[in-house]
Biopython code that builds the backbone (N, CA, C, O; Angstrom):
import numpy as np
from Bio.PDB.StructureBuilder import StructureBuilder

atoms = [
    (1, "UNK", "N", (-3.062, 3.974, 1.356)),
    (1, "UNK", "CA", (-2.368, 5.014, 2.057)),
    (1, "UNK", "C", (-3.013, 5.149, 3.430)),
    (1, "UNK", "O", (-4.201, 4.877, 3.606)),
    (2, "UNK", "N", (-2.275, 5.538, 4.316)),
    (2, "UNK", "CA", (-2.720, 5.494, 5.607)),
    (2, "UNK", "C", (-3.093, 6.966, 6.059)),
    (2, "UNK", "O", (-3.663, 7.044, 7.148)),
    (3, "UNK", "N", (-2.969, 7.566, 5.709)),
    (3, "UNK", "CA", (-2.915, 9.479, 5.819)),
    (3, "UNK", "C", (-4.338, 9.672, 5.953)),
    (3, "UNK", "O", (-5.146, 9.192, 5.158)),
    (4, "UNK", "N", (-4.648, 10.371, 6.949)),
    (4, "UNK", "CA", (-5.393, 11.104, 7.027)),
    (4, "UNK", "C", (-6.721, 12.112, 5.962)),
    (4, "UNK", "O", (-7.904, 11.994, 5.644)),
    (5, "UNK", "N", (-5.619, 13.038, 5.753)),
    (5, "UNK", "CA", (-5.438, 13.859, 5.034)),
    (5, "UNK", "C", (-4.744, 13.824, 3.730)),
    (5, "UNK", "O", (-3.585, 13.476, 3.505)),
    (6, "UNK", "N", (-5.641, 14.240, 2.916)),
    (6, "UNK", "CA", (-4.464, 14.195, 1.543)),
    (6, "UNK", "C", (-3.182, 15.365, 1.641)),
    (6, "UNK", "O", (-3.243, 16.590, 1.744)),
    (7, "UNK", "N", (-2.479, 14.808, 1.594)),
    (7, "UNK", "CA", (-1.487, 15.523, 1.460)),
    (7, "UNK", "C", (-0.188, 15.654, 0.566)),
    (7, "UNK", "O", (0.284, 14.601, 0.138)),
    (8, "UNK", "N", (0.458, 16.894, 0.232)),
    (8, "UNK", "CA", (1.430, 16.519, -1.383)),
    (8, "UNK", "C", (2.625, 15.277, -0.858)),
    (8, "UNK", "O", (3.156, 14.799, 0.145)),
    (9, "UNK", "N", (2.564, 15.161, -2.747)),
    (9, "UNK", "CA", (3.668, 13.875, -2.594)),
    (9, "UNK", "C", (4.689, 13.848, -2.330)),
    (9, "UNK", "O", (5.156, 14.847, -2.877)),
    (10, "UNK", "N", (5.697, 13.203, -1.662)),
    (10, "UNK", "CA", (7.359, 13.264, -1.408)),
    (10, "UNK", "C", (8.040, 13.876, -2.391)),
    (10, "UNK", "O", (7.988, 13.598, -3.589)),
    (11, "UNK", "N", (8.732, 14.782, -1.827)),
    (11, "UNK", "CA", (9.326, 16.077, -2.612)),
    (11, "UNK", "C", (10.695, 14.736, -2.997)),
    (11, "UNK", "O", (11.013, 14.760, -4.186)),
    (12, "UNK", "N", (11.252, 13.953, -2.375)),
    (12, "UNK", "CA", (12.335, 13.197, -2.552)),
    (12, "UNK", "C", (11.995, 11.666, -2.467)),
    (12, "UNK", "O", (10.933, 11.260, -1.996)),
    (13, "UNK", "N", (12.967, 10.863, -2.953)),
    (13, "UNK", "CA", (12.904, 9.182, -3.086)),
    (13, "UNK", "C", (13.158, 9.309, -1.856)),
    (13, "UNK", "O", (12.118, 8.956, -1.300)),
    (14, "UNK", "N", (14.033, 9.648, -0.944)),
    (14, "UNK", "CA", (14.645, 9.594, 0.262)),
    (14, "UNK", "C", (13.440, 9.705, 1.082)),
    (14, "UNK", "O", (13.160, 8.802, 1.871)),
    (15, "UNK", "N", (12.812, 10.592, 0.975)),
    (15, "UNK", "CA", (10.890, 11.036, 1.850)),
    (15, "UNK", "C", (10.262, 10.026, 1.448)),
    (15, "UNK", "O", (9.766, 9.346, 2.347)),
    (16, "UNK", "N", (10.075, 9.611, 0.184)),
    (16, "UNK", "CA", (9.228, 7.945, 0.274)),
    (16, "UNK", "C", (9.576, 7.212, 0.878)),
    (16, "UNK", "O", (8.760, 6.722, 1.658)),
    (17, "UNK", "N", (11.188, 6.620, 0.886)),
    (17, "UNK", "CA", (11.301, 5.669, 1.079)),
    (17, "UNK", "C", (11.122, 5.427, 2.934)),
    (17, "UNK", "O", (11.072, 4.383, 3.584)),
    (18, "UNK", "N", (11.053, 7.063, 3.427)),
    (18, "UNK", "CA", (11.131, 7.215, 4.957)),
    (18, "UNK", "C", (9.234, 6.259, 4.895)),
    (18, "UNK", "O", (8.785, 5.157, 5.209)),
    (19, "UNK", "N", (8.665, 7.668, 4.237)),
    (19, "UNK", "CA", (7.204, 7.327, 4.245)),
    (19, "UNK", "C", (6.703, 5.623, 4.585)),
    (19, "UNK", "O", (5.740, 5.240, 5.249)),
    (20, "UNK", "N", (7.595, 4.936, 3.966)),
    (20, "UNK", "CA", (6.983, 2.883, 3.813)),
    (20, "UNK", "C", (8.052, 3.104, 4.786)),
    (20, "UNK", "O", (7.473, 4.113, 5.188)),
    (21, "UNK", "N", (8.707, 3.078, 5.248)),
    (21, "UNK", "CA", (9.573, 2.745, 6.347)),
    (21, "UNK", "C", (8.909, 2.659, 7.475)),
    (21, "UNK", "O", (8.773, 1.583, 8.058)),
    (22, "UNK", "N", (8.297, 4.067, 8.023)),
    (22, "UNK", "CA", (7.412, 4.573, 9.152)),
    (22, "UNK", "C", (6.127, 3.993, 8.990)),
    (22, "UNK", "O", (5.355, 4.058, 9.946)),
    (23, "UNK", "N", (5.687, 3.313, 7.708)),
    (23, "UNK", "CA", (4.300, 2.460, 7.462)),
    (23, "UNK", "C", (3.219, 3.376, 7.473)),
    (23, "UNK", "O", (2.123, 2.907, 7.779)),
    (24, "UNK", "N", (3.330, 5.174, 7.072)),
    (24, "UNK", "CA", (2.757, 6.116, 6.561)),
    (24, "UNK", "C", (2.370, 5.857, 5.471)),
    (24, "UNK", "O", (1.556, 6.685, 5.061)),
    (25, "UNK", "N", (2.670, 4.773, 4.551)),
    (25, "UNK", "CA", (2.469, 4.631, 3.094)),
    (25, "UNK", "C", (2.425, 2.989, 2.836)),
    (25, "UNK", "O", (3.368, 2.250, 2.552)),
    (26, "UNK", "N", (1.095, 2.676, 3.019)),
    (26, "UNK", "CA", (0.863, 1.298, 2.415)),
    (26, "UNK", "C", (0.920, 0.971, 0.968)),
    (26, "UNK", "O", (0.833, 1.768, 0.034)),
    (27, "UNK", "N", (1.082, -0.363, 0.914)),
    (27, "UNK", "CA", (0.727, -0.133, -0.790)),
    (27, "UNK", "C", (-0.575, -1.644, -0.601)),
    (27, "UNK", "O", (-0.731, -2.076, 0.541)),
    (28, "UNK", "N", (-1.089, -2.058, -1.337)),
    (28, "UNK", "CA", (-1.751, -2.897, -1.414)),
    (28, "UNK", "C", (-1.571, -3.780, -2.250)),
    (28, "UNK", "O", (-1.748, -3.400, -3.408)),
    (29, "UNK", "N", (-1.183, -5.194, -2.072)),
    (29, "UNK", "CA", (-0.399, -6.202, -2.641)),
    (29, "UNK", "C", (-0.146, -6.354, -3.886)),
    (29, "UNK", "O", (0.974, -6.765, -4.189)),
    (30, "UNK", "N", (-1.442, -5.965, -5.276)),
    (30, "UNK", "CA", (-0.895, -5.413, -6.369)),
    (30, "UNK", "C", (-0.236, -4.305, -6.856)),
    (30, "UNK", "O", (0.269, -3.977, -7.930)),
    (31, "UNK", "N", (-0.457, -3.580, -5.216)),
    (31, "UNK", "CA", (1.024, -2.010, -6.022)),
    (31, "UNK", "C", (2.150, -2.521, -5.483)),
    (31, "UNK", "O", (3.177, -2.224, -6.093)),
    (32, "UNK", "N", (2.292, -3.310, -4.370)),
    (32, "UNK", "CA", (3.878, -3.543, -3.856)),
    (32, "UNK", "C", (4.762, -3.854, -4.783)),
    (32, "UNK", "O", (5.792, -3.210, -4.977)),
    (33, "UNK", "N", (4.354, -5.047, -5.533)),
    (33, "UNK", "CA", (6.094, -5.507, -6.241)),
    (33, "UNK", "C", (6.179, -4.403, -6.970)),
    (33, "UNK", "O", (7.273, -3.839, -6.987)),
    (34, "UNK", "N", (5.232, -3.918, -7.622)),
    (34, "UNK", "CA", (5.649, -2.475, -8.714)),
    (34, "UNK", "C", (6.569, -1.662, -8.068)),
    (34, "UNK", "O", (7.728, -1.479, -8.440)),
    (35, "UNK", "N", (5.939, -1.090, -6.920)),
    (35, "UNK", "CA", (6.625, 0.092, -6.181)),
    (35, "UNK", "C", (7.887, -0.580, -5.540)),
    (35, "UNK", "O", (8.477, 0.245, -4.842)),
    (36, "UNK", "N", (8.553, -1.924, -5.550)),
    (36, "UNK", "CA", (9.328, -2.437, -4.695)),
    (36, "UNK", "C", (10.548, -2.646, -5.948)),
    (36, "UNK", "O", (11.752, -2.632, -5.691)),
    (37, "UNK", "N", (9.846, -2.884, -7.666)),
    (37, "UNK", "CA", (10.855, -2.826, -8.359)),
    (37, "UNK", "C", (10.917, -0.962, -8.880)),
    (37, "UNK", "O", (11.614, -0.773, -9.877)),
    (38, "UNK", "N", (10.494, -0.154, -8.490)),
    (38, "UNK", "CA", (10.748, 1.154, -8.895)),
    (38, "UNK", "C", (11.890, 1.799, -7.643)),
    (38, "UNK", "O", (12.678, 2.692, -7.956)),
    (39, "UNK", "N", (11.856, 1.270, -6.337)),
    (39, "UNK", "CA", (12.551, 1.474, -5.783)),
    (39, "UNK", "C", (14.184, 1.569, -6.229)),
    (39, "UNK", "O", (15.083, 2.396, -6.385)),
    (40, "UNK", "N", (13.886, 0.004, -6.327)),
    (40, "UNK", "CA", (15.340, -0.950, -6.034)),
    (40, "UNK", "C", (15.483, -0.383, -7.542)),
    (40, "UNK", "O", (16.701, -0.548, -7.604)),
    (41, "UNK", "N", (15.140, 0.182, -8.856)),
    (41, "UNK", "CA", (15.937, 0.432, -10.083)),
    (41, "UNK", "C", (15.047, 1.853, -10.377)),
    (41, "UNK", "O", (14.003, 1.911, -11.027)),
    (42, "UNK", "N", (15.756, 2.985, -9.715)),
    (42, "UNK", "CA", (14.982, 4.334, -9.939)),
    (42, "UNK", "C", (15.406, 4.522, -11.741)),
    (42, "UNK", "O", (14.567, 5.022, -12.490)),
    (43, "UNK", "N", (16.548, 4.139, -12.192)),
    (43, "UNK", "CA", (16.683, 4.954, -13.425)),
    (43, "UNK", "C", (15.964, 4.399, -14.429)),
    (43, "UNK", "O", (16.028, 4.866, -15.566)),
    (44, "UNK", "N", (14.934, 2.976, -14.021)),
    (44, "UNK", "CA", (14.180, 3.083, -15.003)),
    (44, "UNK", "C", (12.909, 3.335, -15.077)),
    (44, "UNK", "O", (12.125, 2.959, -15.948)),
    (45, "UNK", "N", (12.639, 4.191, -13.849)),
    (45, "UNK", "CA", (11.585, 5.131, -13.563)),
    (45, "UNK", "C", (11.883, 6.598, -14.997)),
    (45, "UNK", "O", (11.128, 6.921, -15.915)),
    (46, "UNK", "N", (12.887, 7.008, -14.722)),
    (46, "UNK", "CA", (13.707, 8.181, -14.545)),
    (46, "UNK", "C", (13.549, 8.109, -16.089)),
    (46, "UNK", "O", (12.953, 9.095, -16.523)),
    (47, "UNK", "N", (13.880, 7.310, -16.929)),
    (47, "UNK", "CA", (14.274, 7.559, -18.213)),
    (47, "UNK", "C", (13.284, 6.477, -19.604)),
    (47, "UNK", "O", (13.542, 6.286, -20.792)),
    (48, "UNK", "N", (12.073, 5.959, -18.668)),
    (48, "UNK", "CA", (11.307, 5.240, -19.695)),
    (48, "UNK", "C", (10.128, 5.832, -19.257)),
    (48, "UNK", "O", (9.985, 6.625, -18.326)),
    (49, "UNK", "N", (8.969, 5.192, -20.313)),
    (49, "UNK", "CA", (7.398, 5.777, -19.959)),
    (49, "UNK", "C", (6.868, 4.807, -18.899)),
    (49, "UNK", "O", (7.511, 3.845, -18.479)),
    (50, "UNK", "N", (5.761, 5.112, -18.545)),
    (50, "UNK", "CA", (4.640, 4.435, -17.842)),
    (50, "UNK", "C", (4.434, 2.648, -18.495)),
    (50, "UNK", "O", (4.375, 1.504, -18.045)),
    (51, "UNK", "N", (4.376, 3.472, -20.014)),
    (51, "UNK", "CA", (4.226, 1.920, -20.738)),
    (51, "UNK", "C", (5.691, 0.837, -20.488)),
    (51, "UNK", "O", (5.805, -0.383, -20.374)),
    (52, "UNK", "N", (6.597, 1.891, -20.477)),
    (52, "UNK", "CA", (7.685, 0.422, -20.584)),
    (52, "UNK", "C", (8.084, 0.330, -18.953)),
    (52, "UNK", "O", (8.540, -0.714, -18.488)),
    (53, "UNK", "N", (7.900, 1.341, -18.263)),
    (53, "UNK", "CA", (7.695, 0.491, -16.860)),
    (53, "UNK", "C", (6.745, -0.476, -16.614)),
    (53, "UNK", "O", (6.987, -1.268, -15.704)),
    (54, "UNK", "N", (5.782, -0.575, -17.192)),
    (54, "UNK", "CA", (4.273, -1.489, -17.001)),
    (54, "UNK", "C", (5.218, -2.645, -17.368)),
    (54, "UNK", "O", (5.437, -3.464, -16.476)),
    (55, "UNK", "N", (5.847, -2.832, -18.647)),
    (55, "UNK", "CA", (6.166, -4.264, -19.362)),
    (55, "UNK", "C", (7.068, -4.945, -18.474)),
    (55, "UNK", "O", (7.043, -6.161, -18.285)),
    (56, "UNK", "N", (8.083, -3.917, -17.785)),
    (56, "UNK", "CA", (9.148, -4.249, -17.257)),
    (56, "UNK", "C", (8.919, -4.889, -16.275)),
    (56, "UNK", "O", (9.627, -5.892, -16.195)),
    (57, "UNK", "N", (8.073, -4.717, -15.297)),
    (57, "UNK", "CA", (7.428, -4.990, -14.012)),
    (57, "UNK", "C", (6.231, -5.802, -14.140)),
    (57, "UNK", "O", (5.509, -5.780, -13.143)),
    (58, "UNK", "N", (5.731, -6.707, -15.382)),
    (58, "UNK", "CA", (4.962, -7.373, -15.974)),
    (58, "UNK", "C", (3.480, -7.086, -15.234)),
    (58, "UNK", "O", (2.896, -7.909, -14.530)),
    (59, "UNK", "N", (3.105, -6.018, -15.485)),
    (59, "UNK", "CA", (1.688, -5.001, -14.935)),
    (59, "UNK", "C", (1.300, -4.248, -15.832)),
    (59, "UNK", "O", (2.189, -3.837, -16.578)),
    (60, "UNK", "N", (0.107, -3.861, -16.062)),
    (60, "UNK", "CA", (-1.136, -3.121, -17.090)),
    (60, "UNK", "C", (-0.527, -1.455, -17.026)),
    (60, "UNK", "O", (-0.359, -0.769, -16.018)),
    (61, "UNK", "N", (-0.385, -1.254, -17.829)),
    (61, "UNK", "CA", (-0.033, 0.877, -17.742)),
    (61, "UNK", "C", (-1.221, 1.262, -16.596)),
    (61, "UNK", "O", (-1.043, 2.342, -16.032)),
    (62, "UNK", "N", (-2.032, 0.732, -16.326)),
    (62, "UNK", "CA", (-2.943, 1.421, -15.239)),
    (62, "UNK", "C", (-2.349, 1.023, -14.435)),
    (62, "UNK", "O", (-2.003, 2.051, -13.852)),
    (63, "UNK", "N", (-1.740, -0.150, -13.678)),
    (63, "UNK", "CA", (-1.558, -0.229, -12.358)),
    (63, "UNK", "C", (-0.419, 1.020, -12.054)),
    (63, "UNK", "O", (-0.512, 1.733, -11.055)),
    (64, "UNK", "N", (0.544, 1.154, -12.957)),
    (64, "UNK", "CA", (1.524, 1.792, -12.860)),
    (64, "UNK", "C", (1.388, 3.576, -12.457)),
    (64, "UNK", "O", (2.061, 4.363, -11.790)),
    (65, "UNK", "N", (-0.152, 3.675, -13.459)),
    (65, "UNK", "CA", (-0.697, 5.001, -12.912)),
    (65, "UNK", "C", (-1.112, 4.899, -11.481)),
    (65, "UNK", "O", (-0.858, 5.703, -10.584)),
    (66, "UNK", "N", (-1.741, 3.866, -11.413)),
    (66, "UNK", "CA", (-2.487, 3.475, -9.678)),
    (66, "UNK", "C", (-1.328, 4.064, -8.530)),
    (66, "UNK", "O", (-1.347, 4.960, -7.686)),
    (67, "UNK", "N", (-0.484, 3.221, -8.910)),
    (67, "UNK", "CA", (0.396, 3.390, -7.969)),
    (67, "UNK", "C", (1.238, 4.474, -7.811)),
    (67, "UNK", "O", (1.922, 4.563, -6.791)),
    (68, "UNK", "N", (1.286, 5.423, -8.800)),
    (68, "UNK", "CA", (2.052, 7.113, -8.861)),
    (68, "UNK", "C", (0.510, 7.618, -8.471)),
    (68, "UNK", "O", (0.683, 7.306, -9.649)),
    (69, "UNK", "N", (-0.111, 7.829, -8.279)),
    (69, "UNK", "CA", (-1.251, 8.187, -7.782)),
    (69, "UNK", "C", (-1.681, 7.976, -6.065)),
    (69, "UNK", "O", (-2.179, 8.799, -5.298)),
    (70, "UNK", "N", (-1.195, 6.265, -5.773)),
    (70, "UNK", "CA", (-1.241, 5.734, -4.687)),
    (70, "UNK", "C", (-0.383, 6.547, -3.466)),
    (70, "UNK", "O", (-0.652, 6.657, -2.270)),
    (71, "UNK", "N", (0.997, 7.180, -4.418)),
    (71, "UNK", "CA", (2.059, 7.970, -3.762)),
    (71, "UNK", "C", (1.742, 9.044, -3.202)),
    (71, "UNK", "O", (2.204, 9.467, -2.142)),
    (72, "UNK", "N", (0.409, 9.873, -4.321)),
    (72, "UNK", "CA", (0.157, 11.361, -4.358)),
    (72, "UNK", "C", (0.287, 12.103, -5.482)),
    (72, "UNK", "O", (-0.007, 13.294, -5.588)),
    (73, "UNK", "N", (0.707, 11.431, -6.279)),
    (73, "UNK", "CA", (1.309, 12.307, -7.651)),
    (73, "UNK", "C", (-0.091, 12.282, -8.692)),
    (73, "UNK", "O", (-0.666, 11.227, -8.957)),
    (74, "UNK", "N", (-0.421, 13.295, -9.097)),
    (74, "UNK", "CA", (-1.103, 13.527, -10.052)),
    (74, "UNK", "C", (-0.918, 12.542, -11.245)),
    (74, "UNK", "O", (-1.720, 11.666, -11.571)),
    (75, "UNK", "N", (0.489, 12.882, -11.950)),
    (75, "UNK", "CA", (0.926, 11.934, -13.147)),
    (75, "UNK", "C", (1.961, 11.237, -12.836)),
    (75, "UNK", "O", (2.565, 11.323, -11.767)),
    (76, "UNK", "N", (2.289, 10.336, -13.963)),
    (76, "UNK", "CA", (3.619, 9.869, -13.826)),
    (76, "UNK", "C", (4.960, 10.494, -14.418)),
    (76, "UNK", "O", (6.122, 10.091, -14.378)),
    (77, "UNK", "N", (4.334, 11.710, -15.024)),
    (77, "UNK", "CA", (5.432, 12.715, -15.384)),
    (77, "UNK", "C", (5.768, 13.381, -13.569)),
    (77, "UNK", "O", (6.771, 13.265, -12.865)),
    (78, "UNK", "N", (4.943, 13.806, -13.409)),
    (78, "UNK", "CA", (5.447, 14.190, -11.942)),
    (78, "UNK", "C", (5.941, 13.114, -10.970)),
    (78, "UNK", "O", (6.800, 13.557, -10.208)),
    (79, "UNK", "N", (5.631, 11.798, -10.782)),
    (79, "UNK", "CA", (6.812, 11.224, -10.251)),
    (79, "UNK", "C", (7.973, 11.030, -10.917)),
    (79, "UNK", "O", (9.021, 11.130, -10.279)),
    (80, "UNK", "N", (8.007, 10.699, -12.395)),
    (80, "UNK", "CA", (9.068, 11.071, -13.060)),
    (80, "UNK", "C", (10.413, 11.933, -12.799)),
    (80, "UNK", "O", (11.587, 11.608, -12.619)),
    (81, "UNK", "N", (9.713, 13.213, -12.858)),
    (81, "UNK", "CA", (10.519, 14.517, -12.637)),
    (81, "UNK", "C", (11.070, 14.381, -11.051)),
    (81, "UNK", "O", (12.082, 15.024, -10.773)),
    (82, "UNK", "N", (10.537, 13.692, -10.164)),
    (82, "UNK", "CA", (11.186, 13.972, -8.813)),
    (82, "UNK", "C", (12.400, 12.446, -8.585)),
    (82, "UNK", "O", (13.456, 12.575, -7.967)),
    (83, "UNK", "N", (12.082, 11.489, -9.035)),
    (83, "UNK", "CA", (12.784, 10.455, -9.380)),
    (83, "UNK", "C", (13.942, 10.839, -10.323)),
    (83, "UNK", "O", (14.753, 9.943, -10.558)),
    (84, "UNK", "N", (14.191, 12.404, -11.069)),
    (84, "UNK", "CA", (15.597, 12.254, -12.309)),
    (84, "UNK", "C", (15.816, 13.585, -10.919)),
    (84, "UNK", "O", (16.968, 13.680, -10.497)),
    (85, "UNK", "N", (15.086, 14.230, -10.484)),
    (85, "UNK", "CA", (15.851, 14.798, -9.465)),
    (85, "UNK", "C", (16.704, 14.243, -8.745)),
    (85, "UNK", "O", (17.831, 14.712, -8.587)),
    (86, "UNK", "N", (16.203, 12.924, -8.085)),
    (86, "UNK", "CA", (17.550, 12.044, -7.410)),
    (86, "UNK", "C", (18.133, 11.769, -8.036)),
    (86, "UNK", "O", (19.208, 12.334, -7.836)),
    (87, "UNK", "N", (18.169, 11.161, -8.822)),
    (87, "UNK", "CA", (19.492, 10.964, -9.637)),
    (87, "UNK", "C", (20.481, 11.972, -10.208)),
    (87, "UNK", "O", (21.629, 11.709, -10.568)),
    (88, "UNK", "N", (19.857, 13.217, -10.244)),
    (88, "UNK", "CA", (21.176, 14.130, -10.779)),
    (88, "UNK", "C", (21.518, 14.845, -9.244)),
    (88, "UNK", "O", (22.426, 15.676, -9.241)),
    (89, "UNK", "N", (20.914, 14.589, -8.119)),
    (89, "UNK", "CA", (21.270, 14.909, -7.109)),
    (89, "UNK", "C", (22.799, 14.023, -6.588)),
    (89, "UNK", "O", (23.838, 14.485, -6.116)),
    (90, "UNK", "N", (22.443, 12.714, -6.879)),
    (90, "UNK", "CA", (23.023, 11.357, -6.278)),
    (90, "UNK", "C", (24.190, 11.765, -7.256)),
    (90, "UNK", "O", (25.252, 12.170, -6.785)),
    (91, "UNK", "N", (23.968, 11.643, -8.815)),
    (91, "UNK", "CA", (25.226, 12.056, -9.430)),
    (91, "UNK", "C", (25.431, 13.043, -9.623)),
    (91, "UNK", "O", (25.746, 13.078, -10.813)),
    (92, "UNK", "N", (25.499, 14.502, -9.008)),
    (92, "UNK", "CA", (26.397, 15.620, -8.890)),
    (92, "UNK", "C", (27.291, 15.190, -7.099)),
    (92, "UNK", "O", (28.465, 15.451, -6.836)),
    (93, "UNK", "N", (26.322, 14.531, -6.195)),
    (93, "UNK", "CA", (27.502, 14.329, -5.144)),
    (93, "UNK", "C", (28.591, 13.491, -5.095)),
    (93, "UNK", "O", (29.498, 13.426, -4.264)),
    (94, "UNK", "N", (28.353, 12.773, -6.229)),
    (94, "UNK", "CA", (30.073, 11.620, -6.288)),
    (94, "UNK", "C", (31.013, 12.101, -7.300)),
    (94, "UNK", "O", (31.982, 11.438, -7.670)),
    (95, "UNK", "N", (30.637, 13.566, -7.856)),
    (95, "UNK", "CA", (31.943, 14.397, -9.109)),
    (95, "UNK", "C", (32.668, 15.212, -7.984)),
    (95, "UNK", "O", (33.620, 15.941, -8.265)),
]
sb = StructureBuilder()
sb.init_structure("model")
sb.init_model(0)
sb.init_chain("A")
sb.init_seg("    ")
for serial, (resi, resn, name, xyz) in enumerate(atoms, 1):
    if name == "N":
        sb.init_residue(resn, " ", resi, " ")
    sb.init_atom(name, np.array(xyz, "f"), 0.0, 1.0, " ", f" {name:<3s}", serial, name[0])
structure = sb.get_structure()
């Protein structure tokens, strides 16, 4: 992470994804592909554990903590919870 200061984690996917955009948010070559396949497929952030994201993304349940940590997030329940926020955000605006 490039920050300064610790500071809280992206209230939105939309604020992360600004965050690596603006290069406010490095990842370091074993968190990238993780964080690059959590991007590109949020709902299986959203609706599996730590463990079956680890398998999915063929990485150790720690890196997976590393890297929700790497973000700012305490747990991966709390990136969790802000990741099913977008999605019921994303699907209440197309009803």
């Amino acid at each position: 992470m490039l920050r300064d200061q610790p500071s809280p984690p992206p209230s939105t996917l939309h604020e992360l994804k600004c965050l690596i955009a603006r290069r406010q948010l490095v990842f370091p070559i074993g968190l990238e592909g993780v964080a690059r396949e959590i991007l590109e497929r949020p709902e299986m952030t959203a609706f599996e554990s730590a463990a079956a994201v680890a398998r999915r993304c063929r990485v150790s349940q720690t890196t997976v903590h590393r890297l929700v940590r790497h973000i700012g997030f305490h747990t991966f329940g709390e990136f969790r919870a802000m990741i099913r926020e977008h999605l019921r955000r994303t699907a209440a605006s197309h009803c």
